[in-house]
N, C-alpha and C positions, 0 to 999 in steps of 0.2 A: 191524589197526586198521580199524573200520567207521567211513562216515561216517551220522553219525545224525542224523537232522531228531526235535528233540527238543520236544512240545508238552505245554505245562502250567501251572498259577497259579504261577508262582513263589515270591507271597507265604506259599505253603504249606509249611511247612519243611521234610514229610517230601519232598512234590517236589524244591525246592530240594537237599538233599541227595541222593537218585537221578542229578538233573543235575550235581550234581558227583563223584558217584563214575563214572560212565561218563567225565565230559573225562580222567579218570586214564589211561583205556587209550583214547580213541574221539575221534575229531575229530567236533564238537556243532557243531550251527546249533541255536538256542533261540529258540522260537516263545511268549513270555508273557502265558499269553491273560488273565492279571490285568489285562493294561493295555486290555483291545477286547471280553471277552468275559464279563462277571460279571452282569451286568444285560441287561434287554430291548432297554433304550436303546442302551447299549454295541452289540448284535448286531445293530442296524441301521444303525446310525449310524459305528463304528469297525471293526467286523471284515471285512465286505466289503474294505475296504481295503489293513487289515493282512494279512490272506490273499491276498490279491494278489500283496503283495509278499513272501511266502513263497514263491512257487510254484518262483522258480528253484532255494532251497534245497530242497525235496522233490525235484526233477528232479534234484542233486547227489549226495542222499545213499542209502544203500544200505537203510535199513531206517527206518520211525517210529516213536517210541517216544513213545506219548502215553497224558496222565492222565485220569480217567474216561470214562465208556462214556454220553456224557452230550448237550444239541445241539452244542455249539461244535464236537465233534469229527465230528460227521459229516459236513462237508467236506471233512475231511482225509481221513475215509474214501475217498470218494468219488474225491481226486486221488489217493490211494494206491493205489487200485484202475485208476484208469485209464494209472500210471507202471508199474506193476506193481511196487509195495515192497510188501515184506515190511511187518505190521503187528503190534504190540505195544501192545495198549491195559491200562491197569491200572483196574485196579474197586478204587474206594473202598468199597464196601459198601451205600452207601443206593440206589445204580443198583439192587442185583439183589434189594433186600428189600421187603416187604408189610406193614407191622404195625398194621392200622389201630386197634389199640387204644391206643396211642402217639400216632396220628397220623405215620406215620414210613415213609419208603420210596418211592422215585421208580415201586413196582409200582403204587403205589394211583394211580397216573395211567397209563388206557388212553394218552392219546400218548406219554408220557416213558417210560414203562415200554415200550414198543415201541421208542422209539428205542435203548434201553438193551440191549434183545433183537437187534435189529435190525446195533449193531456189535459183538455177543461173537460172530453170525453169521459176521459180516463180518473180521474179524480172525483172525491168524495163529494167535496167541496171546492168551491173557487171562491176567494175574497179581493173583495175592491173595495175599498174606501169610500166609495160615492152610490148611489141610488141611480145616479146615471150610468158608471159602469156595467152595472149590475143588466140597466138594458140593452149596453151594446155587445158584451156579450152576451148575453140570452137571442138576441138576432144575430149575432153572429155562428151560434151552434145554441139551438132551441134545447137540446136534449143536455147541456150543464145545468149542474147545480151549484149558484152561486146565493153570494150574501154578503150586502155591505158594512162592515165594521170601518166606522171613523178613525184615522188619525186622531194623535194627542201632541201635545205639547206638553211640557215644561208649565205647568198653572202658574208657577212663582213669576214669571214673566209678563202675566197679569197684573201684579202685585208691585212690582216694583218704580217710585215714584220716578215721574216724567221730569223734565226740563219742559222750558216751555218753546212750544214746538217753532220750527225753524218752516219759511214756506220751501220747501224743498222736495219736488218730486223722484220717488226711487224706484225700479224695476229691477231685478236680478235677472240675470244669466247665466248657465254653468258651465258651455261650451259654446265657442263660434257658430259651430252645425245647427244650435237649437235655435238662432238668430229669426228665425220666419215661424219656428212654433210658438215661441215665446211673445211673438209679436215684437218683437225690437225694435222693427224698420218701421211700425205703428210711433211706437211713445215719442221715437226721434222726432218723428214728422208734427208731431202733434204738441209735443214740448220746446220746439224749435223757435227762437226770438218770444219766448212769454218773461214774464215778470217775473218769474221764480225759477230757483236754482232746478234744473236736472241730472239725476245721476242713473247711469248703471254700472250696476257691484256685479264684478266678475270674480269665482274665485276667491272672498274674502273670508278669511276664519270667522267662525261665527259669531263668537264674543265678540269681536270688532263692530260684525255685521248687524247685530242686537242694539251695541250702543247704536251706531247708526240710523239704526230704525227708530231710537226713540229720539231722535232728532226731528226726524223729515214727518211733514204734515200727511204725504198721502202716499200709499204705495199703488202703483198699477202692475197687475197683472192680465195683458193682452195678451194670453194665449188663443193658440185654433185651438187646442184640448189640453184638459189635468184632467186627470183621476182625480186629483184631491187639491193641493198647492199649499205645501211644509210654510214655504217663506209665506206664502201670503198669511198662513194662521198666526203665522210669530211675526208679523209687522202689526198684523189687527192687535196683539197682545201688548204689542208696544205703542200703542195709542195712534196708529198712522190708518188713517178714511180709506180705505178702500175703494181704486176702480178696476173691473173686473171685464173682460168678455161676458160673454151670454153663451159657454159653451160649455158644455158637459157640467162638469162638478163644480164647477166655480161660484155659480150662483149659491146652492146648495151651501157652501162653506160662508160664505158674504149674507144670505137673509135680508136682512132689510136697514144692515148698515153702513152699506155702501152705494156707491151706483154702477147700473149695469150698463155695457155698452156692445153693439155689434162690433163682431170682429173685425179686423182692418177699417174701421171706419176713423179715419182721423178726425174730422172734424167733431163727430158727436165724442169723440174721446177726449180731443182740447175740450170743449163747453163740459165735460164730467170732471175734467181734473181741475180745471178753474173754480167749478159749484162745490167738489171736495176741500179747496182751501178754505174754505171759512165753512166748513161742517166740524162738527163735535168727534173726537178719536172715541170718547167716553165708548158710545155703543158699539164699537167694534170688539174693544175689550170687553166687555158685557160676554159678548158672542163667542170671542174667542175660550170664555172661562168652561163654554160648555163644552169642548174638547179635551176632554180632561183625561185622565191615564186610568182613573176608577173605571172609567165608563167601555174606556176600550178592553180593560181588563174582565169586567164583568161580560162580555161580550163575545170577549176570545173561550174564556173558560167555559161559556153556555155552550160553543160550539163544539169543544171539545168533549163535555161532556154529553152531549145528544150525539156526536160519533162511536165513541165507548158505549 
C-alpha cells in the first residue's frame, strides 16, 4: 500500500473516480483544487492557503498523483521536486494540443503551453488514456516519460437488458465552446432532413443520459480530437453502433465495431450513420466490456509500484 497525495477538480467525474479506485488498494490525502484553484481570483486569493496546508501531507506521502499538466500544479511540482516524490501527473489533452483552427489547445498560448511542457518535463510519469496521446506528447517534448492507461467504465452497463432500439441518432456536448471540437456543426449537417430522429444531449444527468443511450440506435462522435471519449464507451455499453472521426484515440476505443469517418466530412458521415442503423449494438458492447475497472486498476498499481 502507497501513501499518495492525490491532487485534482474533483468536481470532474473521471477524476473523482481515479481517486476512488486507488483508496481501494492506497491510503489518499485529497488535495480538491475545484474548491482554491479554477479561476484567476481563486489562485490568488485561496490557493496560497490551501497549499499550505497541504504541505504536511506531500512530506507524508510516498508518490503524487496529480491531474493536469496545467498552473495550479506547478507548485506541487515544485514541492514534489524539493521532498523528492515520485510524480505522476495525467494530461487531459487540451494541455498538449495546437489547433488554432478550432481555436483549441493550451499550445496556442506561448506561457501555458510552456508550462504544460515545463511539468511532462518535470514528472516521473505522464498518463493519457490513448496510444495516440502517448505520441503527441512524445513530439510534443521528446524527453517525457509517458504511458497509456485506458479508461473504464461501469461493466454493469454492459449487462443490463436493452429495449429494442429506437432509430435515433445521439451526440453529446458539455459546453457551447466545444461546438467545432466535438464536431456539432458536422452531425447537424449530415443528420439534417434524414429519416430518423436526431438528438444532442447537453448537460443531461447521467442516469437520464444512460437510459437514453439505450434507446438510440447509434451514437456519433465527430470530434477533431479525444484522448479517450467517456460518453462514447458508455453509449457502445449501451448497445448504440458507433460513428466515430478518424482522429487520435477514437479509433482505438471503437476497433472494429463501429465506422470510421474523416473529420468534418459530412457526406461520408451521413452514408456511416445510415450504414450504422441496421448494424448490430451487440459488438460494441463486446468492446466496451474490455474497458473494465480491473484492467485499469492493474495498471495504475504497476506503475505505482515500478515508481516506488
Amino acid at each position: 500500500m502507497a501513501k499518495i497525495f492525490f491532487a485534482g477538480e474533483l468536481r470532474s467525474p473521471f477524476i473523482k473516480q481515479d481517486m476512488e479506485l486507488l483508496q481501494e488498494d492506497h491510503e489518499i490525502s485529497v488535495f480538491d483544487l475545484s474548491t482554491c484553484a479554477t479561476t484567476k481570483t481563486q489562485m490568488i486569493t485561496r490557493y496560497p492557503l490551501a497549499l499550505a496546508n497541504q504541505i504536511a501531507n506531500i512530506l507524508r506521502s510516498n508518490i503524487l498523483f496529480i491531474w493536469y499538466a496545467d498552473y495550479p500544479e506547478v507548485p506541487l511540482i515544485i514541492l514534489a521536486k524539493i521532498f523528492n516524490k515520485p510524480i505522476i501527473v495525467n494530461v487531459g489533452g487540451a494541455e498538449v494540443i495546437a489547433a488554432p483552427e478550432i481555436k483549441y489547445g493550451h499550445q496556442l498560448s506561448k506561457v501555458r503551453g510552456f508550462v504544460a511542457r515545463w511539468i511532462l518535463r518535470n514528472s516521473d510519469m505522464g498518463v493519457v488514456p490513448s496510444r495516440a496521446y502517448v505520441k503527441i506528447i512524445k513530439n510534443l517534448v521528446p524527453s517525457a516519460k509517458v504511458t497509456a492507461i485506458p479508461n473504464y467504465i461501469n461493466s454493469a452497463f454492459c449487462e443490463v437488458p436493452l429495449p429494442e432500439k429506437e432509430p435515433i441518432a445521439i451526440t453529446a456536448i458539455c459546453v457551447s465552446r466545444t461546438r467545432l471540437l466535438k464536431g456539432i456543426p458536422t452531425f447537424e449537417a449530415a443528420t439534417k432532413g434524414r429519416p430518423y430522429k436526431s438528438v444532442i444531449v447537453k448537460n443531461m444527468p447521467h442516469d437520464k443520459l444512460m437510459e437514453y443511450f439505450r434507446q438510440c440506435k447509434v451514437y456519433c462522435q465527430l470530434s477533431y480530437t479525444e484522448t479517450f471519449g467517456m460518453s462514447l464507451l458508455e453509449a457502445m455499453a449501451c448497445g448504440c453502433v458507433p460513428v466515430v472521426t478518424d482522429r487520435d484515440a477514437l479509433p482505438e476505443v471503437v476497433g472494429d465495431c463501429g465506422l470510421i469517418v474523416p473529420y468534418n466530412d459530412v457526406e461520408k458521415t451521413k452514408c456511416a450513420i445510415e450504414q450504422a442503423m441496421s448494424m448490430s449494438g451487440e459488438p460494441a458492447r463486446t468492446r466496451a466490456r474490455l474497458f473494465n475497472k480491473e484492467r485499469k486498476r492493474t495498471l495504475i498499481n504497476k506503475l505505482i509500484g515500478e515508481l516506488l
